[in-house]
N, C-alpha and C positions, 0 to 999 in steps of 0.2 A: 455651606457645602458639606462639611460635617454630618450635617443631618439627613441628609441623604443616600437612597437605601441603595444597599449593597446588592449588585446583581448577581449571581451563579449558575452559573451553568453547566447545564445536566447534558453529559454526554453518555449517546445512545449507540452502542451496539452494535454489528448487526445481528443479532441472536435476541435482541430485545434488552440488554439487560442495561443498566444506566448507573452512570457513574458521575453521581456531582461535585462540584469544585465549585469552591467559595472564595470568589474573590474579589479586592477590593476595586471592582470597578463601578463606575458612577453614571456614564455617559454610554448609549445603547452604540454608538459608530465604534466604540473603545472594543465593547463587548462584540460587536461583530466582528471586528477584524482579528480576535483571537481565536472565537469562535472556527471561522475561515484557516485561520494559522492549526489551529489543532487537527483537522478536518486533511489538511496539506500531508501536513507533520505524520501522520496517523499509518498510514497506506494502507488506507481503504478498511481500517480497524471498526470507524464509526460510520453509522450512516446518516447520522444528523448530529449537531448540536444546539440544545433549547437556552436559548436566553430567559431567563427568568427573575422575578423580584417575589416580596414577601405575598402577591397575589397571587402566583400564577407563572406560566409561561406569556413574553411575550413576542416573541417570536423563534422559530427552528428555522436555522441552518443546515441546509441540505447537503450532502457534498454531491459535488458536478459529476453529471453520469460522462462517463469517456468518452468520447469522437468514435464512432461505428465504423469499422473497415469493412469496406463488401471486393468480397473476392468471384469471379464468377468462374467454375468451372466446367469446360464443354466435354464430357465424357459419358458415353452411352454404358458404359460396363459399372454395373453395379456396385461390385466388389471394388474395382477401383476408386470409385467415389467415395465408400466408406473409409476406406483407407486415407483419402486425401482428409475428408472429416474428420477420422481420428488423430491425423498429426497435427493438422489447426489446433481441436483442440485442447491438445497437448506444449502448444507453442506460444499461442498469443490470444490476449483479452479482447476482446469485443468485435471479434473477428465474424462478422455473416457469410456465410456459403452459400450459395448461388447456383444451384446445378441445372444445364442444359442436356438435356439427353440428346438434341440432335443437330445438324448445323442450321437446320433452318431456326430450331426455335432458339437457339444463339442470337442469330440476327437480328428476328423479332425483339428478342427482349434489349438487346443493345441499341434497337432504333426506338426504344422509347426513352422520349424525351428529359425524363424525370430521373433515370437509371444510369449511376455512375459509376461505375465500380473502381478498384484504388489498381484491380492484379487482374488478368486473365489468364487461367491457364489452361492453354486447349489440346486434346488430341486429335492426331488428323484423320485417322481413320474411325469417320462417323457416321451417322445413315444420313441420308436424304440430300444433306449439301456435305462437301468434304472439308476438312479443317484449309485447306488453300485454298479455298472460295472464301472462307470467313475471314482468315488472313488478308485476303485480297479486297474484299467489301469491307470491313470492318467499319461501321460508321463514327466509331470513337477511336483514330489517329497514335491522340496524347496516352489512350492506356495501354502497358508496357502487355505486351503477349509474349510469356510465353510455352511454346510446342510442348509438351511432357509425352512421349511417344514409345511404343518399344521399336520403332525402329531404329536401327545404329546406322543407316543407309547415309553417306555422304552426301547422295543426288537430295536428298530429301531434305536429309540439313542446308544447302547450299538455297532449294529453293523456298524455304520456310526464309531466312534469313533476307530475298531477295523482294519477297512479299510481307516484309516488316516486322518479322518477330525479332523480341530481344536477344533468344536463346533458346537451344535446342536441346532438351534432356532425356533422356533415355530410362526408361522407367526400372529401377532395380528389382530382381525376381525376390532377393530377400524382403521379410516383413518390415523387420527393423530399418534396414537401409532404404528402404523404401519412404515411410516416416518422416526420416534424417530428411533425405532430398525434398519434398517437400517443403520443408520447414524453413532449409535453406533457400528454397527459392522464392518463397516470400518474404523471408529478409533480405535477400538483395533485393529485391525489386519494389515491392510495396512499402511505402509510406507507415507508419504502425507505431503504436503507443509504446512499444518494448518493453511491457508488462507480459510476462508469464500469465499463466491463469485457464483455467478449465469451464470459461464462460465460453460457448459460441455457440449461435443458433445456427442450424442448416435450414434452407428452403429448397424444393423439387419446382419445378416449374412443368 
């Protein structure tokens, strides 16, 4: 057993740059489960690490890509949409966006079969179908909705809430606060890795 070569492993970066560490391990299960421990340990510092002997690498350690949050939201106003994209992502890692410009094409894309999203957050005043039609049909029950709207109207709130939304928010005219609320409402309500981080993809539909 002595005689037995010593593995090291080269830890990668992400920026490319590699840092090896030589240690006395012998057995490749040994080497991978530090491997995995460093990778843990790291927060997201490296993005691989290579097991290696006096030949060669012989095998890399990946670190696991995160769980993808898809948020969907129903809002025909431009500006508002960006804004909701800039507090994502300013709030949470691996967050997708989702945007519906109108209520009908909400429904389309919520009745395909393959399409889950974790948040919806809808405004009710949209073209073509109204946000309490989409409240009302919503083909997916279990995902929490909810209203982000400028209206402050009672009647409105009572009836969003009575056709199954979680909550009824009122859109802040400041930037900043505008943001804030956001951010808060997909931590209450969405599932999420609670990683900070300025990765998120948007998509238009």
């Amino acid at each position: 057993m002595d005689n037995a070569p010593t593995l090291t492993l080269q830890c990668v970066r992400k920026n490319g740059r590699r840092e090896q560490t030589k240690l006395s391990l012998q057995t490749l299960p040994e080497a991978r489960q530090v491997a995995q421990r460093i990778l843990r340990l790291g927060s997201g510092l490296y993005k691989e690490v290579e097991i290696c002997n006096e030949d060669g690498t012989i095998e890399a350690i990946q670190n696991p890509t995160p769980p993808t949050n898809e948020v969907l939201l129903v809002e025909d106003n431009a500006g508002d949409a960006l804004l909701v994209g800039q507090a994502l992502s300013e709030c949470f890692k691996s967050t997708r966006l989702h945007i519906a410009r109108d209520g009908e094409q909400a429904l389309e894309i919520l009745g395909e079969p393959d399409y889950r999203p974790n948040l919806i957050i809808l405004d009710l005043n949209i073209p073509k179908i109204s946000g309490y039609v989409v409240l009302e049909t919503c083909p997916q029950k279990k995902t929490p909705v909810v209203v982000f709207t400028a209206s402050e109207n009672a009647i409105d709130a009572k009836r969003a809430f009575s056709l199954g939304a979680k909550e009824f928010v009122h859109k802040p005219m400041d930037l900043d606060e505008y943001k804030t609320t956001v951010c808060s409402i997909v931590r209450k309500w969405m599932v999420h890795d609670g990683v900070e981080s300025e990765n998120m993809a948007t998509q238009w539909f």
